[in-house]
C-alpha positions as CSV (number, residue, x, y, z in Angstrom):
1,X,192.1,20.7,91.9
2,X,191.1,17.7,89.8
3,X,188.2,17.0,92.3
4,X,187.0,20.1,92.4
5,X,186.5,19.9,89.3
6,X,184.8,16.6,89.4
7,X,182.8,17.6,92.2
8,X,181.5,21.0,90.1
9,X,181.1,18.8,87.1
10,X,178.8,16.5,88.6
11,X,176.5,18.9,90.6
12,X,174.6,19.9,87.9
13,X,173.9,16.1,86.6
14,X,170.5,14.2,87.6
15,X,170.7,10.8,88.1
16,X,168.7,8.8,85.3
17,X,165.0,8.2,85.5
18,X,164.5,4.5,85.2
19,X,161.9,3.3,82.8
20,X,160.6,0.4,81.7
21,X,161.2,-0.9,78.2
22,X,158.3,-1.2,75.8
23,X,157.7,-4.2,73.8
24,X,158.5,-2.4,70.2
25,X,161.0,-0.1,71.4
26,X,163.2,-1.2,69.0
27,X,161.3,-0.2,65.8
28,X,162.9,2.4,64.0
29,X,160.1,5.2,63.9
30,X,160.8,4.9,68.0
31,X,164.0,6.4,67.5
32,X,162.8,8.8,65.0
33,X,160.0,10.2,67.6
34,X,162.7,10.4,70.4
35,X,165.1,12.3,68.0
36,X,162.3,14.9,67.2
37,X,160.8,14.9,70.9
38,X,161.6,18.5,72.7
39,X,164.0,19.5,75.4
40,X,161.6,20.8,77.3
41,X,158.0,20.3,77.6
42,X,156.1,23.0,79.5
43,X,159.2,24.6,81.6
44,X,160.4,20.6,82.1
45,X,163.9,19.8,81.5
46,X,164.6,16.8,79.4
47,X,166.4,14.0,81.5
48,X,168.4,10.7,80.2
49,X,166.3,7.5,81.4
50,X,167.6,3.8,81.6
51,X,166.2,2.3,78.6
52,X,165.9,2.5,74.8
53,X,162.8,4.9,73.4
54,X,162.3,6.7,76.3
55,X,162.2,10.3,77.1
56,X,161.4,12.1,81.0
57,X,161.3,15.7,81.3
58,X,161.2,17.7,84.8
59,X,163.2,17.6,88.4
60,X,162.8,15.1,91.2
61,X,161.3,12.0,91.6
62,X,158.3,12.2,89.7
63,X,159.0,13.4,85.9
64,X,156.5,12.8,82.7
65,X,157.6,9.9,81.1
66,X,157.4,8.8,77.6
67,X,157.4,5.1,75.9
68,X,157.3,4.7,72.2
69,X,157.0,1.2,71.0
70,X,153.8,0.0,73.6
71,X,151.1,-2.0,72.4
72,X,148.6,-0.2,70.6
73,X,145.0,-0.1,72.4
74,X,142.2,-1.4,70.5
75,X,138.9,-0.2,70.3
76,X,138.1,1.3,73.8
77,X,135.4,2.8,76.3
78,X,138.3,5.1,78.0
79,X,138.4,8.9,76.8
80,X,140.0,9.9,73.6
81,X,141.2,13.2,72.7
82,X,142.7,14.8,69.9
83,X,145.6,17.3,70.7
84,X,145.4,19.2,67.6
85,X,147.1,22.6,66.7
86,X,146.3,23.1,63.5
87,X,149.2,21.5,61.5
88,X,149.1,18.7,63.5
89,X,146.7,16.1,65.5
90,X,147.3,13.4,67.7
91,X,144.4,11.3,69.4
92,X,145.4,9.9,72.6
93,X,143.5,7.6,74.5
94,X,143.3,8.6,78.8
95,X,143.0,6.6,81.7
96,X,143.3,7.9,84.8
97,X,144.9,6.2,88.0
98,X,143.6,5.3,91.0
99,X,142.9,8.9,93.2
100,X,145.2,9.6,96.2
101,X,144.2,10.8,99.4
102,X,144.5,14.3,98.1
103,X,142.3,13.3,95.1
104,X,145.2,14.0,92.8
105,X,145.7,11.4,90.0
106,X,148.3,9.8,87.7
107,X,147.0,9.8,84.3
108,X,148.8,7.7,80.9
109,X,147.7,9.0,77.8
110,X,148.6,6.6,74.6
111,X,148.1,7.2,71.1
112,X,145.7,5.7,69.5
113,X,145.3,4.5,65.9
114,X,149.7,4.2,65.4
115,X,151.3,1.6,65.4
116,X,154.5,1.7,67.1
117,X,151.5,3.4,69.8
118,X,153.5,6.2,72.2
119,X,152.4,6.6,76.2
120,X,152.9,9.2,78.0
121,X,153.1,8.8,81.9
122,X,151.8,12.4,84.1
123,X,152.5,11.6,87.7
124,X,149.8,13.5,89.9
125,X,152.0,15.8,90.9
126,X,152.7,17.0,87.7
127,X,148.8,16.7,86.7
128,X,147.9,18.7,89.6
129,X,149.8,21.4,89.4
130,X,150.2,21.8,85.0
131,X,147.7,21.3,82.0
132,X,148.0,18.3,79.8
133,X,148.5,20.7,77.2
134,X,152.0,19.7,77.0
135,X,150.7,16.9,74.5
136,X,150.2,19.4,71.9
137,X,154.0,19.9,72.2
138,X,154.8,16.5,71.3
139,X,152.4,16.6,68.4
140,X,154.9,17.1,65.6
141,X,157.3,14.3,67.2
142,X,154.9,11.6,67.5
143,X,153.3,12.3,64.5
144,X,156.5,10.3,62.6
145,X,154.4,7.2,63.0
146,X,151.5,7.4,60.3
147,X,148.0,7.5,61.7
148,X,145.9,4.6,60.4
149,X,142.8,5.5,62.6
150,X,140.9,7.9,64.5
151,X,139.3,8.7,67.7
152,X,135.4,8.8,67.3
């Protein structure tokens, strides 16, 4: 009986998504984004990952991914959006991966002008088949660490 149990217990229960630690992970406005990030982002479950300020959200092998405590990008030549709602607006800088065979693409997005910075990872997969506009989503979460400049 006590393995059945077990057994139904576990079924439900994906395996952590293993992600790389960024450098500043351990500030504390990493754990204040995490805390505030949703449990799901655009019909995407929220998963446990291996490391410290890190969020992944939807099933398989191929979630979105989220870093807080990367490096912050400097001044740039790569795309920069803002993801703004109204209440809140994030820019993020974009730089797309190299096309597969299909033409489908991973793509990072990282916030620009905050420091802890926060990168999010869309596997193309996920970028083929769902809009990026997800980021808005994570808007009032990332927006814990103050913005000290803008896109232009």
């Amino acid at each position: 009986m006590l393995a059945s149990l077990a057994v139904l217990a576990s079924a439900g229960c994906a395996s952590a998504v293993p992600v790389e630690v960024a450098p500043y992970a351990a500030d504390p406005l990493c754990a204040e984004v995490v805390l505030a990030l949703p449990d799901e982002l655009d019909g995407m479950p929220r998963r446990d990952t291996t490391s410290q300020a890190t969020v992944a959200w939807g099933e398989g092998g191929a979630p979105v991914v989220l870093r807080c405590g990367v490096e912050p990008p400097g001044p740039t030549t790569d795309a920069c959006v803002a993801a703004d709602d109204g209440t809140t607006s994030v820019d993020w800088v974009l730089v797309e991966g190299e096309p597969r065979a299909d033409g489908a693409a991973d793509w990072t997005f990282t916030t620009y002008g905050r420091s802890p910075a926060v990168e999010v990872f869309l596997p193309a997969d996920v970028a083929a088949s769902r809009s990026t506009s997800f980021l808005i989503d994570l808007g009032p979460a990332v927006s814990r660490v103050e913005q000290t400049r803008a896109c232009l």
